[in-house]
ZAVEX-846976 format. One record per residue: x, y, z of N, C-alpha, C in turn. Coordinates in nm, 3 decimals, decimal comma. Example, Ala and Ser with C-alpha at 12.3 -4.5 7.8 and 13.67 -1.06 7.14 Angstrom:
- 1,319/-0,569/0,780/1,230/-0,450/0,780/1,320/-0,330/0,780
- 1,285/-0,225/0,708/1,367/-0,106/0,714/1,290/0,003/0,787
This chain:
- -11,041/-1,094/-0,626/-11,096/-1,112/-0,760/-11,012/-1,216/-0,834
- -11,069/-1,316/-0,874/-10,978/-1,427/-0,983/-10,954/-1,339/-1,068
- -10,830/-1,421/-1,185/-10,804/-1,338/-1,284/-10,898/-1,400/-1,389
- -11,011/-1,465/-1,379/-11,087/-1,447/-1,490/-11,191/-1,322/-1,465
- -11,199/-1,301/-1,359/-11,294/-1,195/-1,329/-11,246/-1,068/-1,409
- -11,137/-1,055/-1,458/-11,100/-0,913/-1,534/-11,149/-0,896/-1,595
- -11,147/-0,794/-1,670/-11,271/-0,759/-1,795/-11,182/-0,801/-1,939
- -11,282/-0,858/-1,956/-11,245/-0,894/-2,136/-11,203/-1,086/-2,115
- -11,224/-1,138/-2,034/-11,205/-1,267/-2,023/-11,268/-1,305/-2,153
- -11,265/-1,434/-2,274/-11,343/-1,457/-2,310/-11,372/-1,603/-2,312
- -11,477/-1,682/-2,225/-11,492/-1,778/-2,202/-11,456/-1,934/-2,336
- -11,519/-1,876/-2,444/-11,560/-1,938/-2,571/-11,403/-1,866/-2,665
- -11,329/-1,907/-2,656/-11,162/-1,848/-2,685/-11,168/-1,919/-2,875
- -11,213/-2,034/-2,870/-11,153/-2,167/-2,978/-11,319/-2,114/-3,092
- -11,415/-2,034/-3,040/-11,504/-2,017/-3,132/-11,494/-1,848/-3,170
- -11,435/-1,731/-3,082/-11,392/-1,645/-3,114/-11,315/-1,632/-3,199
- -11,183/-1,743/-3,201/-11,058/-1,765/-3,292/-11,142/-1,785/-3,406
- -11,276/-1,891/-3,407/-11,332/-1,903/-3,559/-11,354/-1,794/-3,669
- -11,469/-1,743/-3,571/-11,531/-1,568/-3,594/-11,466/-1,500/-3,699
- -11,326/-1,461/-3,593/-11,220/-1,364/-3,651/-11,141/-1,401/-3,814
- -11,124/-1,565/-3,787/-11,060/-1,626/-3,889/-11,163/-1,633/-4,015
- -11,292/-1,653/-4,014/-11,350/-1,679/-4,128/-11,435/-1,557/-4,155
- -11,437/-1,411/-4,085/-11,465/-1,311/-4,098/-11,329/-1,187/-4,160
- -11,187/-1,285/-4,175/-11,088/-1,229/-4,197/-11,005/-1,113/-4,173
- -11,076/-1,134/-3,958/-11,046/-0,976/-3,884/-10,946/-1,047/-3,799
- -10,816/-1,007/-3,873/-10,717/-1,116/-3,792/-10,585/-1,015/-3,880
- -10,500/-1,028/-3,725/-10,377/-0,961/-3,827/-10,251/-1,038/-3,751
- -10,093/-1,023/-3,786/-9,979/-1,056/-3,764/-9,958/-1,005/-3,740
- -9,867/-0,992/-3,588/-9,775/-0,889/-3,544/-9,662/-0,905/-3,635
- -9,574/-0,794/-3,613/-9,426/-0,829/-3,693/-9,309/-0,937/-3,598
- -9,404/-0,923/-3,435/-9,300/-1,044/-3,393/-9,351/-1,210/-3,409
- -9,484/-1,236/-3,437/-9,490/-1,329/-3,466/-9,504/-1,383/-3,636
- -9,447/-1,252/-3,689/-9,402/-1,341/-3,838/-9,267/-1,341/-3,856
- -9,139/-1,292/-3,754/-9,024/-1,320/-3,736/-9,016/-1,473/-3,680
- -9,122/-1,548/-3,592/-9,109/-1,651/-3,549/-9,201/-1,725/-3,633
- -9,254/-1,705/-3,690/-9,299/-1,772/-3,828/-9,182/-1,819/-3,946
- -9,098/-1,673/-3,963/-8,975/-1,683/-4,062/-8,885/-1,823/-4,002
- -8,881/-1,781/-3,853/-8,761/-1,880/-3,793/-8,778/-2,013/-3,800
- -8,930/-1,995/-3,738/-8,977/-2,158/-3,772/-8,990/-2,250/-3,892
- -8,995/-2,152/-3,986/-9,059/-2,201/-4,077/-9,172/-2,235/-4,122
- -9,261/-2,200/-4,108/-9,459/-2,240/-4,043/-9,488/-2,105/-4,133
- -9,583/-2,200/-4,232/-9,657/-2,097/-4,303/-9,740/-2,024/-4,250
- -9,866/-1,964/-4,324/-9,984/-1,883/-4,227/-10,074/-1,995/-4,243
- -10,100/-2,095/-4,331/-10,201/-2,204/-4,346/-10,176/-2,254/-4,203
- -10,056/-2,245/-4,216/-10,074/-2,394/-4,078/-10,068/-2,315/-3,947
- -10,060/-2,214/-3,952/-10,062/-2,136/-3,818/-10,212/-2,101/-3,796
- -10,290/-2,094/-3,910/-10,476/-2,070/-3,927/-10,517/-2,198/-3,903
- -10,459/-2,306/-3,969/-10,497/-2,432/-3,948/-10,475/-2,506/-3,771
- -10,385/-2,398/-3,709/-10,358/-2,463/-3,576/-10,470/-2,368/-3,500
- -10,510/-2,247/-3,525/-10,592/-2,167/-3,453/-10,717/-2,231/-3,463
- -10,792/-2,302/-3,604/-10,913/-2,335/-3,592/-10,900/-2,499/-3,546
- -10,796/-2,536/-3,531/-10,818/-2,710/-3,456/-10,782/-2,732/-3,302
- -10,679/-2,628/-3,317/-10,648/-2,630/-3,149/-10,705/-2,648/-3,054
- -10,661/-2,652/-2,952/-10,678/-2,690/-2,757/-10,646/-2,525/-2,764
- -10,737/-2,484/-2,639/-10,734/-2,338/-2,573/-10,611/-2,403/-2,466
- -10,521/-2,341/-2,444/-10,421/-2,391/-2,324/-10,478/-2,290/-2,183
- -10,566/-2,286/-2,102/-10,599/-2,213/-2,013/-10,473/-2,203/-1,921
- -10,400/-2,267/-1,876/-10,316/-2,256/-1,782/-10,205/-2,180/-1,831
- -10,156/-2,180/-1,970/-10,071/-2,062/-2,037/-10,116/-1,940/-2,112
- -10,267/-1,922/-2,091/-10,362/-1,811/-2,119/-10,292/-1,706/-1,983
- -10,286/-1,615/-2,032/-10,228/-1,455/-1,959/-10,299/-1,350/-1,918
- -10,299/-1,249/-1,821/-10,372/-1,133/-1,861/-10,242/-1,047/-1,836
- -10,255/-0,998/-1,930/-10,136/-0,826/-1,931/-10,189/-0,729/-1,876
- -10,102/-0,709/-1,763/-10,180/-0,542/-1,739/-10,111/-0,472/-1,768
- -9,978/-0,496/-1,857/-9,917/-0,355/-1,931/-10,079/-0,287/-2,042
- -10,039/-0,419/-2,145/-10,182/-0,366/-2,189/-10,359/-0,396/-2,199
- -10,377/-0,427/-2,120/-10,494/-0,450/-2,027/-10,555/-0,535/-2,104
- -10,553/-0,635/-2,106/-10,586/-0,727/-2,232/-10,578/-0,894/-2,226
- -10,615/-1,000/-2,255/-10,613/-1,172/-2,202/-10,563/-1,155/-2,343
- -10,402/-1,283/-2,304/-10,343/-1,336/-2,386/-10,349/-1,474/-2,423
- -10,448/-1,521/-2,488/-10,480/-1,697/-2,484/-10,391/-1,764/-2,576
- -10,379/-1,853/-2,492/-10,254/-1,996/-2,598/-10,343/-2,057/-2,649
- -10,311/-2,082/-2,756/-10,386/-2,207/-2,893/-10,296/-2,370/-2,875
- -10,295/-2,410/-2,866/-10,202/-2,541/-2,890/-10,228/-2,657/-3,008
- -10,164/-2,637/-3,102/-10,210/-2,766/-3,199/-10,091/-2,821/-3,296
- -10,132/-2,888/-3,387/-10,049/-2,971/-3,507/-10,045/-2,881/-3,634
- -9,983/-2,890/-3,697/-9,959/-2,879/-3,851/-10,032/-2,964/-3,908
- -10,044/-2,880/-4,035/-10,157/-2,954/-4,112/-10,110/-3,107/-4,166
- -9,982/-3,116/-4,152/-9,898/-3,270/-4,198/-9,895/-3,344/-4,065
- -9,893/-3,272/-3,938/-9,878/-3,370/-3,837/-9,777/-3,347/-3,773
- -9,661/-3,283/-3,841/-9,522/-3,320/-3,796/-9,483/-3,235/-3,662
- -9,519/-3,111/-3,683/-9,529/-3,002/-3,558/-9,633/-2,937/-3,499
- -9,594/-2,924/-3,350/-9,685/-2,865/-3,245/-9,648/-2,783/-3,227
- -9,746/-2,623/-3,232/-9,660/-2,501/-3,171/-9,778/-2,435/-3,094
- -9,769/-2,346/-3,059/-9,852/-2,290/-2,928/-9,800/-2,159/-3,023
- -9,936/-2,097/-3,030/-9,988/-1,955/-3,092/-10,057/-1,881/-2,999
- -10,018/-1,772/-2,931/-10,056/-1,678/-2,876/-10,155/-1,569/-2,945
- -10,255/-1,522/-2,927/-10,337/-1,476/-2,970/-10,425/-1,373/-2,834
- -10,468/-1,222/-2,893/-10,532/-1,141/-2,818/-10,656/-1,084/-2,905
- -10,745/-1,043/-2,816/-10,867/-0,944/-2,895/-10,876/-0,813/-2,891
- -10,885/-0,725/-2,993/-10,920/-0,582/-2,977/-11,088/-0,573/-3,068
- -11,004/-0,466/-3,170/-11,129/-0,471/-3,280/-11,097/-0,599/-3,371
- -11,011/-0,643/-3,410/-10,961/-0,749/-3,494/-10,867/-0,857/-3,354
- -10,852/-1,017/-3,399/-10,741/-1,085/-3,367/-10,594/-1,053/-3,370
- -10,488/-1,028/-3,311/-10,354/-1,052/-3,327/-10,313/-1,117/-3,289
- -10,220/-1,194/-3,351/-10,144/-1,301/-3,358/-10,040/-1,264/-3,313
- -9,978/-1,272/-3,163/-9,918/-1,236/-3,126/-9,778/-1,262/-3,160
- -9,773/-1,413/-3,129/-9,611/-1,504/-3,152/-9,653/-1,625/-3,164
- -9,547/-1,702/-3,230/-9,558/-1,857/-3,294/-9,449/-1,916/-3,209
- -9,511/-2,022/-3,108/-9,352/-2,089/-3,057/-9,391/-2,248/-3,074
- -9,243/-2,289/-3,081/-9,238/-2,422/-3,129/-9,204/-2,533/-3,024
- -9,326/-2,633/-2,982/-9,298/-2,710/-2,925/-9,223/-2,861/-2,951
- -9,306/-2,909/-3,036/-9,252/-3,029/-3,100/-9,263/-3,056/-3,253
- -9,142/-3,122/-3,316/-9,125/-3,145/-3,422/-9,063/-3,299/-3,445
- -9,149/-3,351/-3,500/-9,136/-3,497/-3,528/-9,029/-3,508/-3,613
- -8,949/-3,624/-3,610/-8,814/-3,648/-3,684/-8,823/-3,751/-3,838
């Protein structure tokens, strides 16, 4: 069985992220607003990277601790300056799993 064959794959990842975001069924874990704090990255620009982003399929996950696809977002800040990769899962609502920081322009 591929691992998209698991259950709960969701093909359409970047229009689900919409859904959730402009239906306002979306929540923060407490570890990805510790890496929010660290980074510095508001929630605009972390919403703003979920609805412009690249789906990263190749750093998309499935957990079988908790049985569940972990999809990477990849995008810019709303200024341009930083790229971070936002992890994101589905239940009844979005969670936002963790915020990590790839690049930051000088």
């Amino acid at each position: 069985m591929s691992s998209r064959e698991k259950s709960g794959w969701i093909e359409d990842v970047l229009g689900e992220v919409r859904r959730h975001i402009q239906s306002r069924k979306y929540r923060i874990t407490r570890h990805a607003q510790e890496r929010q704090d660290q980074h510095k990255v508001t929630l605009p620009n972390v919403l703003y990277i979920l609805l412009n982003g690249l789906h990263e399929k190749d750093k998309t996950l499935y957990s079988n601790e908790f049985q569940t696809w972990k999809y990477a977002i990849r995008g810019k800040t709303i200024d341009r300056l930083d790229e971070f990769r936002i992890i994101v899962a589905f239940e009844n609502e979005m969670a936002i799993l963790t915020v990590i920081r790839l690049k930051r322009k000088k």
